[in-house]
HTML snippet that shows the backbone in 3Dmol.js (N, CA, C, O; Angstrom):
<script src="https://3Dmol.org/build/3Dmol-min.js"></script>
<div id="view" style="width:600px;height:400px;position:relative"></div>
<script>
const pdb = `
ATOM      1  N   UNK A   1       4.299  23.800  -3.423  1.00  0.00           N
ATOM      2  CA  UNK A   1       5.218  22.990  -4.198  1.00  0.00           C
ATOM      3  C   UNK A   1       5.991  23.917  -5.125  1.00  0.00           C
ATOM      4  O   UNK A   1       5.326  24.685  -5.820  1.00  0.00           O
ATOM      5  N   UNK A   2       7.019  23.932  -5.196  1.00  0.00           N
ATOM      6  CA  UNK A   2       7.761  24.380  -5.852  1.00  0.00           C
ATOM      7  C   UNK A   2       8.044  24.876  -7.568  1.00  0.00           C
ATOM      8  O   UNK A   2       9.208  24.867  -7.169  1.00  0.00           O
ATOM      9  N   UNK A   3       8.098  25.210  -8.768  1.00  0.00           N
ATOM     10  CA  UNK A   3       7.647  25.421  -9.394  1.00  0.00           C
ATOM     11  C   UNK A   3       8.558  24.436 -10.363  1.00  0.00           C
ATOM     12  O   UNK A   3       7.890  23.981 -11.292  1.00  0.00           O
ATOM     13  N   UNK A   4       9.912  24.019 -10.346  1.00  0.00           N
ATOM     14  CA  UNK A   4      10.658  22.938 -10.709  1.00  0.00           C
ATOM     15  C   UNK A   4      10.092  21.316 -10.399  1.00  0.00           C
ATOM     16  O   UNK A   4      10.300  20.494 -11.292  1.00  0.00           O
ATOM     17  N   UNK A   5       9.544  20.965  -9.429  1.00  0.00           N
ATOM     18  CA  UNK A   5       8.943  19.941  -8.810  1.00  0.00           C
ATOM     19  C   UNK A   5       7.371  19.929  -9.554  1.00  0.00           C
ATOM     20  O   UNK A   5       6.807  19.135 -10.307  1.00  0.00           O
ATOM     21  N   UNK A   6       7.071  20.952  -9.066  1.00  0.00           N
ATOM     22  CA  UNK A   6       6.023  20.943 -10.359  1.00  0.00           C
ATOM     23  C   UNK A   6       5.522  20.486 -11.927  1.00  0.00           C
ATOM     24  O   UNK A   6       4.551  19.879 -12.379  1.00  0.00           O
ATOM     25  N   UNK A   7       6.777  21.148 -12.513  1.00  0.00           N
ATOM     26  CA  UNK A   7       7.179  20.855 -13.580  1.00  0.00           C
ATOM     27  C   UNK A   7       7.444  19.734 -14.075  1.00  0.00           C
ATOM     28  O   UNK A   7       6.957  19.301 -15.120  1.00  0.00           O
ATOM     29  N   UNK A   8       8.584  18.926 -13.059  1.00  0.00           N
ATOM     30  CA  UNK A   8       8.752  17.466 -13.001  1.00  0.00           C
ATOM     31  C   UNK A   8       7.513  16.109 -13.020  1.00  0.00           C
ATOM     32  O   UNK A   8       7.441  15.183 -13.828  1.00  0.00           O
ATOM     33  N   UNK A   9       6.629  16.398 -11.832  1.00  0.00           N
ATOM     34  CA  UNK A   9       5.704  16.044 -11.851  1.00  0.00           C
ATOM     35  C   UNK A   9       4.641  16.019 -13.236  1.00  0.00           C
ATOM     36  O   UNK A   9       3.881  15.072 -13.439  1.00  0.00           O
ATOM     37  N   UNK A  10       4.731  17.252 -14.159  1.00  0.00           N
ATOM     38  CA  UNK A  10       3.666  17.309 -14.679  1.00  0.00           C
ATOM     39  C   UNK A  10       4.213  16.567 -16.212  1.00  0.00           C
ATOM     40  O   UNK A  10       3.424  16.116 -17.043  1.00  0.00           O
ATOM     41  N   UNK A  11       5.631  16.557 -16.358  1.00  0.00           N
ATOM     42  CA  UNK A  11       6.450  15.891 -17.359  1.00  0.00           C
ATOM     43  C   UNK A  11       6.275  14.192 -17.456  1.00  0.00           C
ATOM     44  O   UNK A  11       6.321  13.412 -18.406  1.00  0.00           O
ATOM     45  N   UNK A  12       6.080  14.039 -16.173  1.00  0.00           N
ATOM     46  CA  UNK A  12       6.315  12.061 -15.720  1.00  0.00           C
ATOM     47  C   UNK A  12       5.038  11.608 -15.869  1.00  0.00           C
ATOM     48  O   UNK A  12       4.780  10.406 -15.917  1.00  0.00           O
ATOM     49  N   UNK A  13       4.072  12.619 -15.959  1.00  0.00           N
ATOM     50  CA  UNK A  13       2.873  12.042 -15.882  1.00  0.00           C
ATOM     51  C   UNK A  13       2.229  11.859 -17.308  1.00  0.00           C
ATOM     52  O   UNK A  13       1.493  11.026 -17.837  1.00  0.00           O
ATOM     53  N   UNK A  14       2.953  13.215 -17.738  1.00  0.00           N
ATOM     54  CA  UNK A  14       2.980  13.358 -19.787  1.00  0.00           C
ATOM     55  C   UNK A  14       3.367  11.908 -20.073  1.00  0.00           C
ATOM     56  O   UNK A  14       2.625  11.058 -20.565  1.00  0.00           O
ATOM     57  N   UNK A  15       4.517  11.767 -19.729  1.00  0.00           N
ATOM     58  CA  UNK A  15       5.378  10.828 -20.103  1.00  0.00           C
ATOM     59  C   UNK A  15       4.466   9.564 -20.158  1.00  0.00           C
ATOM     60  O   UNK A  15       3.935   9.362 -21.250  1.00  0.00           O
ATOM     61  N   UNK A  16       4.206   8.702 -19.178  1.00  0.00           N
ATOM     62  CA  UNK A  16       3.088   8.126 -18.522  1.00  0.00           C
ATOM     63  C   UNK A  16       2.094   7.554 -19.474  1.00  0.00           C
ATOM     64  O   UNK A  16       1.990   6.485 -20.074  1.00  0.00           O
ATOM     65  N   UNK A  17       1.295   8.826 -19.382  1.00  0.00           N
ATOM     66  CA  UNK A  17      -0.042   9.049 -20.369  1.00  0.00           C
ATOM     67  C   UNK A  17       0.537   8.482 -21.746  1.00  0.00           C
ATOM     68  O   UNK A  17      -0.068   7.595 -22.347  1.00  0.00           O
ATOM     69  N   UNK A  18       1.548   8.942 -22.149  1.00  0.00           N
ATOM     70  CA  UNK A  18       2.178   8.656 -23.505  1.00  0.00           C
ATOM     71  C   UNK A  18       1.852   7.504 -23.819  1.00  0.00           C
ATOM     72  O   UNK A  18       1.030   7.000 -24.583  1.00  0.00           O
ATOM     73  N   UNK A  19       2.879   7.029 -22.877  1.00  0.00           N
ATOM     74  CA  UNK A  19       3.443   5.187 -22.984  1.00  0.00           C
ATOM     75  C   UNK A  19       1.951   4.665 -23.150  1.00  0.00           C
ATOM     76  O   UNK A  19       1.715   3.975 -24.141  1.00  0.00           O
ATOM     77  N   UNK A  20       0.883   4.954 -22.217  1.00  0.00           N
ATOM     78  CA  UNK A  20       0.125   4.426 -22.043  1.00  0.00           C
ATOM     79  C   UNK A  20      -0.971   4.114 -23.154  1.00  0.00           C
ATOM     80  O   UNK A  20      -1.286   2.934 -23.309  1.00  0.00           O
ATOM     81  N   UNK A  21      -1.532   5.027 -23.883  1.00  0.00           N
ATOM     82  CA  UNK A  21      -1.644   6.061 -25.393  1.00  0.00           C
ATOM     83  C   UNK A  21      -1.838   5.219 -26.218  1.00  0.00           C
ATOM     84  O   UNK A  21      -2.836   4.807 -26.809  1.00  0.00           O
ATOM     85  N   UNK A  22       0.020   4.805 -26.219  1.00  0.00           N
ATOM     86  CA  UNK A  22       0.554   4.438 -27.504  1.00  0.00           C
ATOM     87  C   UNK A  22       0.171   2.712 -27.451  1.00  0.00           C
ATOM     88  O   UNK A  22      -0.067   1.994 -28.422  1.00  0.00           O
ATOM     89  N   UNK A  23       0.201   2.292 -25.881  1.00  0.00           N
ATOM     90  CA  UNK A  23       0.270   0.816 -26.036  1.00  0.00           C
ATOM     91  C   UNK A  23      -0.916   0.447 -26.313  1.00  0.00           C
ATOM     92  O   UNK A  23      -1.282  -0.526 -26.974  1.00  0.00           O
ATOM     93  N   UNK A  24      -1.908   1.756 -25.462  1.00  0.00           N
ATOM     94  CA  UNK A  24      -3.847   1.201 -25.875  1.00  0.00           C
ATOM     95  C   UNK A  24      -3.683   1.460 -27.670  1.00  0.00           C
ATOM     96  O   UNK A  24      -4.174   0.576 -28.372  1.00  0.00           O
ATOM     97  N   UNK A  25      -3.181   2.341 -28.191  1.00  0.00           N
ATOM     98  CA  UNK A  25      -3.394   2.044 -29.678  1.00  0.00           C
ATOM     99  C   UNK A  25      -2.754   1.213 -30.298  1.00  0.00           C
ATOM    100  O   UNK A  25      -3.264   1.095 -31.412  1.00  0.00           O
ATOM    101  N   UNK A  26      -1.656   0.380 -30.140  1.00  0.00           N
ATOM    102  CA  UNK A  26      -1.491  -0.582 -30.621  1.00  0.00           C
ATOM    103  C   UNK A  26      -2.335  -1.734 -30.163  1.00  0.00           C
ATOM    104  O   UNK A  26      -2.459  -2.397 -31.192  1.00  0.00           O
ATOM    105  N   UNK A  27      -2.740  -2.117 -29.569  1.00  0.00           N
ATOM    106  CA  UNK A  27      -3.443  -3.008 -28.733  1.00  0.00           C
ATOM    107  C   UNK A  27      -4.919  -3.643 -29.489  1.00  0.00           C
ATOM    108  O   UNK A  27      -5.283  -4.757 -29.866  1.00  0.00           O
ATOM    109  N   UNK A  28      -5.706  -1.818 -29.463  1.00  0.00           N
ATOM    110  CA  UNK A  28      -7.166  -2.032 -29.731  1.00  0.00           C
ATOM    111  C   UNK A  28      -7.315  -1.226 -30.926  1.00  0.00           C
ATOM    112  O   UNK A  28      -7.123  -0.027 -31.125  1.00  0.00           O
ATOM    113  N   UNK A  29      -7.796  -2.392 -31.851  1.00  0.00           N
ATOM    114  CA  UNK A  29      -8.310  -1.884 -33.244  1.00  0.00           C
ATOM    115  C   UNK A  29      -9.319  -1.051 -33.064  1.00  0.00           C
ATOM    116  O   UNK A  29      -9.141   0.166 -33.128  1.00  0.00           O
ATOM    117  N   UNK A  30     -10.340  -1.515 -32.852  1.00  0.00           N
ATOM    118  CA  UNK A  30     -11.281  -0.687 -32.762  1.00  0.00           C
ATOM    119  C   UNK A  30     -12.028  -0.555 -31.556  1.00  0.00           C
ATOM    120  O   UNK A  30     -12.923  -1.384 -31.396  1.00  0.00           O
ATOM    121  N   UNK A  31     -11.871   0.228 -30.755  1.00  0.00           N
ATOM    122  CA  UNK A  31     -12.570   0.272 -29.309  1.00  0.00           C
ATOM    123  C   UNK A  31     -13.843   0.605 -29.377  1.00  0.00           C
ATOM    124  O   UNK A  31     -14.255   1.002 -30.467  1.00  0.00           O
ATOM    125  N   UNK A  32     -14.519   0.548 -28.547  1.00  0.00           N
ATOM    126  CA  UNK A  32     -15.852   0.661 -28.493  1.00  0.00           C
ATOM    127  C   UNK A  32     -15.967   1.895 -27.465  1.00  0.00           C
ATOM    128  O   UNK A  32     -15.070   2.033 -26.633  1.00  0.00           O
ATOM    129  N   UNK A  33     -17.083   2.825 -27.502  1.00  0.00           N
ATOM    130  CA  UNK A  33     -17.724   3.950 -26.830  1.00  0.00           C
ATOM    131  C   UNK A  33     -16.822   3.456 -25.835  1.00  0.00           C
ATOM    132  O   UNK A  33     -15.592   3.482 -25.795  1.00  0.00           O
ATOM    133  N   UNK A  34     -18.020   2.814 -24.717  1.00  0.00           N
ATOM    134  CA  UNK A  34     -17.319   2.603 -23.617  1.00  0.00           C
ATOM    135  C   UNK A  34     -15.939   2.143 -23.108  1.00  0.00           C
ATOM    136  O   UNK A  34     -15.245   2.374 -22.117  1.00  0.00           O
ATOM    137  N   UNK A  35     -15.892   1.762 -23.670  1.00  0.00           N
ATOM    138  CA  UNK A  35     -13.709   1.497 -23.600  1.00  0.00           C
ATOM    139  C   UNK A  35     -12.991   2.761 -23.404  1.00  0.00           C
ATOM    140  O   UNK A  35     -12.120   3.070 -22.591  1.00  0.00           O
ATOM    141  N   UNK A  36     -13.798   3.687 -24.727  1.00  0.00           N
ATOM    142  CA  UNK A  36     -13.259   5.019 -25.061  1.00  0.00           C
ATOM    143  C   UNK A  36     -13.349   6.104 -23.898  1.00  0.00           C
ATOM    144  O   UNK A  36     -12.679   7.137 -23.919  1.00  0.00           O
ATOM    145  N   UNK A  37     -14.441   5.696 -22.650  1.00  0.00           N
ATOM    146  CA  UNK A  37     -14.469   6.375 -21.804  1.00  0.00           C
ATOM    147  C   UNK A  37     -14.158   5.820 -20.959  1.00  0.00           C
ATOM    148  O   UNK A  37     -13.231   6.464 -20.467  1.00  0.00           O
ATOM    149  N   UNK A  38     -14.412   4.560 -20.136  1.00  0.00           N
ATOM    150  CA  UNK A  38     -13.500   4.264 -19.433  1.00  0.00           C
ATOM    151  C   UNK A  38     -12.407   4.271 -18.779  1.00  0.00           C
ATOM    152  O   UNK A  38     -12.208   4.245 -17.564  1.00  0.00           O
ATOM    153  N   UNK A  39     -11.359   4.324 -20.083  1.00  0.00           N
ATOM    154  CA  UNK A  39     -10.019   3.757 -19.986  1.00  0.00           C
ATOM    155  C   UNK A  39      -9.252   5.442 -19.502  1.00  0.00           C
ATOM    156  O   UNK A  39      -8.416   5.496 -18.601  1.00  0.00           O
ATOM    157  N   UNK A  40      -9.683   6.608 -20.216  1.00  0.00           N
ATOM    158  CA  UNK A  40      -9.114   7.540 -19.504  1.00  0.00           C
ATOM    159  C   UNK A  40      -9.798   8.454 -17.911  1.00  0.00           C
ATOM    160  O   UNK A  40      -9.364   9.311 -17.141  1.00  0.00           O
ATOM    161  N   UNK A  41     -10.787   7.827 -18.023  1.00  0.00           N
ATOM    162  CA  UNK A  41     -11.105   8.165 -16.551  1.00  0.00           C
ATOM    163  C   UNK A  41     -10.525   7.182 -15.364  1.00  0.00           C
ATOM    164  O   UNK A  41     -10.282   7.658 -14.255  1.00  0.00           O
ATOM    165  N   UNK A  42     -10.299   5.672 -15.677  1.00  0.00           N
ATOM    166  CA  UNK A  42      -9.650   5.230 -14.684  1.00  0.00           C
ATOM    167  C   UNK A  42      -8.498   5.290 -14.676  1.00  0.00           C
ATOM    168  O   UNK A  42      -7.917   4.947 -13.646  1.00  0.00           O
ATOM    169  N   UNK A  43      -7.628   5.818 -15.992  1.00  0.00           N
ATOM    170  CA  UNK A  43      -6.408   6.025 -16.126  1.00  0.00           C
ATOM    171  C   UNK A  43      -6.091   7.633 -15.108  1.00  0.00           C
ATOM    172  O   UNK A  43      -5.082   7.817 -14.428  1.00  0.00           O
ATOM    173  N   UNK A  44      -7.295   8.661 -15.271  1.00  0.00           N
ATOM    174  CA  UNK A  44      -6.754  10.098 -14.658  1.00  0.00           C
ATOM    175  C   UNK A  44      -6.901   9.514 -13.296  1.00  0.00           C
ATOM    176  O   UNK A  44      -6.051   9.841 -12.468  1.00  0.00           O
ATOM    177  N   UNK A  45      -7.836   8.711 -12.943  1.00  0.00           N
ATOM    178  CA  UNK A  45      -8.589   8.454 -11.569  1.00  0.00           C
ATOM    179  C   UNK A  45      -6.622   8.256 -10.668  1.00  0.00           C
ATOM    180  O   UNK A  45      -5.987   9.060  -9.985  1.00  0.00           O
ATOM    181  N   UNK A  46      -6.260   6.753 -11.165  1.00  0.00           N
ATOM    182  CA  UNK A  46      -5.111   6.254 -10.567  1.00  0.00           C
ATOM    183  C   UNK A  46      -3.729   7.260 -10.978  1.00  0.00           C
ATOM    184  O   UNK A  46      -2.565   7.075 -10.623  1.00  0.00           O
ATOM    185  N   UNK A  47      -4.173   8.161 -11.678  1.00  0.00           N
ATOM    186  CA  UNK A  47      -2.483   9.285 -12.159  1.00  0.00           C
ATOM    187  C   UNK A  47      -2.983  10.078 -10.510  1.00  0.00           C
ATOM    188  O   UNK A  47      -2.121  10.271  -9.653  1.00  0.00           O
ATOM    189  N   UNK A  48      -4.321  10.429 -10.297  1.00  0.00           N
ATOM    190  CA  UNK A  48      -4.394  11.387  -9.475  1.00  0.00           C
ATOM    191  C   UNK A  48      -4.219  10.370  -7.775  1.00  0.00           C
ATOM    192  O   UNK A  48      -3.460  10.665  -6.852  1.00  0.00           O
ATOM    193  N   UNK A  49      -4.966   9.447  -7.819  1.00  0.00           N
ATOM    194  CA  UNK A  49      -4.475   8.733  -6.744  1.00  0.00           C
ATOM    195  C   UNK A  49      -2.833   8.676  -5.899  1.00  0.00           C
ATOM    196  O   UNK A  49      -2.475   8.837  -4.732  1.00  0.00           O
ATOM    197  N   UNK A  50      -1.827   8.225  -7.756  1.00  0.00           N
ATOM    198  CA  UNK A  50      -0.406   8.207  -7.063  1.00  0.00           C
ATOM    199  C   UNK A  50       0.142   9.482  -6.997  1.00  0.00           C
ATOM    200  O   UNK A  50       1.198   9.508  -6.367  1.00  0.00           O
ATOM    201  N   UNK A  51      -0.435  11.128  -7.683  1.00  0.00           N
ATOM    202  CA  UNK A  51       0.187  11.907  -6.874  1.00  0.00           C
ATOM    203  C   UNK A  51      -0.109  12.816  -5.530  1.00  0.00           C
ATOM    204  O   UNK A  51       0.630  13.526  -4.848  1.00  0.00           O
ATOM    205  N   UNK A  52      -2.052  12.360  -5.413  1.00  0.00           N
ATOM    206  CA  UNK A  52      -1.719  12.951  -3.771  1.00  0.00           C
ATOM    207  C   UNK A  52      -1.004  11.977  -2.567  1.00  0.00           C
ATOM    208  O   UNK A  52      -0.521  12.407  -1.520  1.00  0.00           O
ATOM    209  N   UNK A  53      -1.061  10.674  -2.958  1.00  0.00           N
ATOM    210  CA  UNK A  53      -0.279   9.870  -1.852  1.00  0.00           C
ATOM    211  C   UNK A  53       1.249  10.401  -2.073  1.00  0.00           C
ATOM    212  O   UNK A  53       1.921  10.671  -1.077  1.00  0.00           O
ATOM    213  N   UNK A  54       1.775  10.545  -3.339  1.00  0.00           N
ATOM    214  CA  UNK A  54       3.166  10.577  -3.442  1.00  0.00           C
ATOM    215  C   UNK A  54       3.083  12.089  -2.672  1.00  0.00           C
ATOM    216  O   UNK A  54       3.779  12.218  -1.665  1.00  0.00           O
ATOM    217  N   UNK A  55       2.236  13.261  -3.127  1.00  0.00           N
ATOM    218  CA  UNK A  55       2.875  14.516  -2.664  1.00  0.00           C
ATOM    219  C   UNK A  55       2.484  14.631  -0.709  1.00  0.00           C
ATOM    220  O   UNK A  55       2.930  15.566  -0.044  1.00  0.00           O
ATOM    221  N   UNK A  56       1.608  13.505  -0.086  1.00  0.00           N
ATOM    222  CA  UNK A  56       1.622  13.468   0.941  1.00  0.00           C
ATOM    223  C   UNK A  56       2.464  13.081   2.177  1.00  0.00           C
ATOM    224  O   UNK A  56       2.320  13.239   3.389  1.00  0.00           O
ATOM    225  N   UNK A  57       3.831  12.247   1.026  1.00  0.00           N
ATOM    226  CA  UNK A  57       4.502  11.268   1.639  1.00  0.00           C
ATOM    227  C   UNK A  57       4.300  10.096   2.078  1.00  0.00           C
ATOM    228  O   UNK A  57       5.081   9.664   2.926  1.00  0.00           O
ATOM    229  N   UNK A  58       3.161   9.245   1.600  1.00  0.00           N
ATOM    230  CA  UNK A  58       2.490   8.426   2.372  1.00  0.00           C
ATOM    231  C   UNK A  58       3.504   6.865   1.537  1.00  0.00           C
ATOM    232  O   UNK A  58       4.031   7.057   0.442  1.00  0.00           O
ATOM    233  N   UNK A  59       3.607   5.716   2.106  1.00  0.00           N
ATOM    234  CA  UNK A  59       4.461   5.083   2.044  1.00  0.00           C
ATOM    235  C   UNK A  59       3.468   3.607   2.641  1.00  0.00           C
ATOM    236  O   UNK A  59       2.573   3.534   3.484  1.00  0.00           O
ATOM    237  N   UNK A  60       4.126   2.550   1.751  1.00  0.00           N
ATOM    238  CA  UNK A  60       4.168   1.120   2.788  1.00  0.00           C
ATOM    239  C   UNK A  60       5.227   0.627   2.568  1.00  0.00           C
ATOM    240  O   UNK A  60       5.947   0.424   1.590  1.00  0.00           O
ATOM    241  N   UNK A  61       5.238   0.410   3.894  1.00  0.00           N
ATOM    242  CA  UNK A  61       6.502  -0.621   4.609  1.00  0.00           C
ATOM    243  C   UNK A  61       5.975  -2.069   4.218  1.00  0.00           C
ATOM    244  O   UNK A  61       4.798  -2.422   4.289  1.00  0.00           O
ATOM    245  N   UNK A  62       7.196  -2.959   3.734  1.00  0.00           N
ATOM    246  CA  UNK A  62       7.207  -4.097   2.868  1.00  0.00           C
ATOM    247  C   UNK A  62       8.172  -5.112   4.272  1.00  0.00           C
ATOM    248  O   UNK A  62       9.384  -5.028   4.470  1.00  0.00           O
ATOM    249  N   UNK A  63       7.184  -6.000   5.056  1.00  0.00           N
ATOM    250  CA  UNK A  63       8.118  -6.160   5.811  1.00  0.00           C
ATOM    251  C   UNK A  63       7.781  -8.207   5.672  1.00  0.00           C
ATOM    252  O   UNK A  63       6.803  -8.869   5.325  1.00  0.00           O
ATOM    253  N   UNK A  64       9.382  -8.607   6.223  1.00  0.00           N
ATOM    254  CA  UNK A  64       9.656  -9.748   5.315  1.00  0.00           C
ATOM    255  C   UNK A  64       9.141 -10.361   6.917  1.00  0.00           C
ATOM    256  O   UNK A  64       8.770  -9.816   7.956  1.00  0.00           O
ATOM    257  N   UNK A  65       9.365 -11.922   6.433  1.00  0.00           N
ATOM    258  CA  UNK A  65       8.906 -12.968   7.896  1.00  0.00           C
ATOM    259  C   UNK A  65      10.085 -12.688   8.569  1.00  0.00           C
ATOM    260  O   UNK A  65       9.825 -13.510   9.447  1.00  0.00           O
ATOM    261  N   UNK A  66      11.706 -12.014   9.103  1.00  0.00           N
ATOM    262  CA  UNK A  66      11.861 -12.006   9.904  1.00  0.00           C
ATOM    263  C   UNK A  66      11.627 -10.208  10.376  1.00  0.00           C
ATOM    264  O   UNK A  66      12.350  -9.819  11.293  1.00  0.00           O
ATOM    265  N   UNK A  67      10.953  -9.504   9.946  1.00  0.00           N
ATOM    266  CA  UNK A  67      10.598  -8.436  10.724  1.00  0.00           C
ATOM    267  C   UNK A  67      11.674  -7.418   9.799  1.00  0.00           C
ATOM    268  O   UNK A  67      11.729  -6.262  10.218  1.00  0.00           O
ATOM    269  N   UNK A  68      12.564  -7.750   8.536  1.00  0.00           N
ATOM    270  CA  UNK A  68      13.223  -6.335   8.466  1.00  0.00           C
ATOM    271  C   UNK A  68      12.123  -5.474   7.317  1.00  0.00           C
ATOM    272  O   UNK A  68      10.903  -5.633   7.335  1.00  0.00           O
ATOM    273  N   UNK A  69      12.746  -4.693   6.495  1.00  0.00           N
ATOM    274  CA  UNK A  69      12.055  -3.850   5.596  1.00  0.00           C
ATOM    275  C   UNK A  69      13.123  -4.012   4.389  1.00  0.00           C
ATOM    276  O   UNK A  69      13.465  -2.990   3.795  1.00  0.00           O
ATOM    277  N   UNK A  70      13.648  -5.242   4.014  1.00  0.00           N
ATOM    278  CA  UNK A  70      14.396  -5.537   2.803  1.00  0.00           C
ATOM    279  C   UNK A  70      13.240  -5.912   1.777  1.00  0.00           C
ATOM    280  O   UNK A  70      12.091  -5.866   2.215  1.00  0.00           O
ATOM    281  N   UNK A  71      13.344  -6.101   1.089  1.00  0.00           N
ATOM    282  CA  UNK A  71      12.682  -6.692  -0.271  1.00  0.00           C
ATOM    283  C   UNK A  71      13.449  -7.397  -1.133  1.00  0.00           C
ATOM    284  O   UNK A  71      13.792  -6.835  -2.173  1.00  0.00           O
ATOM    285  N   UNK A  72      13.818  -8.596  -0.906  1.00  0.00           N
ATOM    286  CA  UNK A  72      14.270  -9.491  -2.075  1.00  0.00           C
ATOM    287  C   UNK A  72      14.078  -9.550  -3.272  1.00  0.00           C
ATOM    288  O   UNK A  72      12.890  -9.502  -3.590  1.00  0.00           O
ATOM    289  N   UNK A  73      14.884  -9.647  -4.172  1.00  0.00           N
ATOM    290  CA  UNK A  73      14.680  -9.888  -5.645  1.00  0.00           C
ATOM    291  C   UNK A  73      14.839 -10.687  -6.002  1.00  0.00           C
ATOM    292  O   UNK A  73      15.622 -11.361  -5.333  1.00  0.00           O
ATOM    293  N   UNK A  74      14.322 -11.331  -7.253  1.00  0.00           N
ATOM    294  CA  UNK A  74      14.606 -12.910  -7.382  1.00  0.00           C
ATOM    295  C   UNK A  74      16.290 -12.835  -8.322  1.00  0.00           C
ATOM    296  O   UNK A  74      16.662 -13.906  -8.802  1.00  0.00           O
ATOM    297  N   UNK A  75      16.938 -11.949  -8.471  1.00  0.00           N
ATOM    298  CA  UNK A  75      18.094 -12.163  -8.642  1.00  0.00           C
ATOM    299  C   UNK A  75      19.526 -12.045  -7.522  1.00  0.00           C
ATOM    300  O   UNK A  75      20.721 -11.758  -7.583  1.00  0.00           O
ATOM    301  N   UNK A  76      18.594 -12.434  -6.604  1.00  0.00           N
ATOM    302  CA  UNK A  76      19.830 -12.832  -5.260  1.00  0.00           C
ATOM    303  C   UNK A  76      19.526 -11.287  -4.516  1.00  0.00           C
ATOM    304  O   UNK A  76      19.116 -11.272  -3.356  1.00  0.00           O
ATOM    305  N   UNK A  77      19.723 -10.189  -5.157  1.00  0.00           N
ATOM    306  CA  UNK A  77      19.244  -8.417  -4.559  1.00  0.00           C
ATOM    307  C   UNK A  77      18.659  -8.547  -3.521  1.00  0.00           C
ATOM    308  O   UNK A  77      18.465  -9.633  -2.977  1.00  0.00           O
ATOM    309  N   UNK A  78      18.199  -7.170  -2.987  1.00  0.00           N
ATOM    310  CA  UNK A  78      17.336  -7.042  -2.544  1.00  0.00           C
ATOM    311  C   UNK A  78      17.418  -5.576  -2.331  1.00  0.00           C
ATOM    312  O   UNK A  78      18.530  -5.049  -2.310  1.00  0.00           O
ATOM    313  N   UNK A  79      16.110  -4.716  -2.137  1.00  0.00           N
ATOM    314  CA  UNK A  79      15.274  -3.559  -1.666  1.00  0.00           C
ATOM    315  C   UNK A  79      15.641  -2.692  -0.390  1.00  0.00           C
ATOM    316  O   UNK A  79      14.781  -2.895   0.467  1.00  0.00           O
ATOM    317  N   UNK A  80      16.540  -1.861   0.018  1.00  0.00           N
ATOM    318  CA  UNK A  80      16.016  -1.609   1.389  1.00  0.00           C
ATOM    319  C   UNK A  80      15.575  -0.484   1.324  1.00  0.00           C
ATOM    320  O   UNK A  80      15.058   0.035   2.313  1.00  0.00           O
TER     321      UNK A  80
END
`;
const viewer = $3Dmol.createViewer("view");
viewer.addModel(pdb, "pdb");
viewer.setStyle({}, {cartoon: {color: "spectrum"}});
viewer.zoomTo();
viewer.render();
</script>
């Protein structure tokens, strides 16, 4: 992997973690032990999940009842 892509990757995930951070501390006054461990092991668990699928290319196809690969939005849109 490249050393720019790299970089990118390791920024979005900062980023991520941040958001994430900030919303568990507004959220929970006072957490408890286990919360305290929990929450960042299933948080690294699923960061690491979406980047070996993402750096594998791995993908699902979203396919509608007549067979295309659009994705509708509920504002009339849609996905392709």
């Amino acid at each position: 992997m490249p050393f720019l892509e790299l970089l990118a990757l390791a920024v979005t995930l900062a980023i991520d973690a941040l958001a994430v951070s900030i919303a568990t501390g507004i959220t929970l006054v006072k957490p408890s032990f286990s919360q305290l461990l929990r929450m960042p092991l299933a948080f690294g668990l699923f960061q690491a999940i979406m980047s070996v699928t993402g750096g594998l290319g791995l993908s699902v196809d979203i396919l509608s009842s007549d067979g295309s690969t659009e994705l509708p939005l509920p504002c009339g849109l849609s996905l392709v």
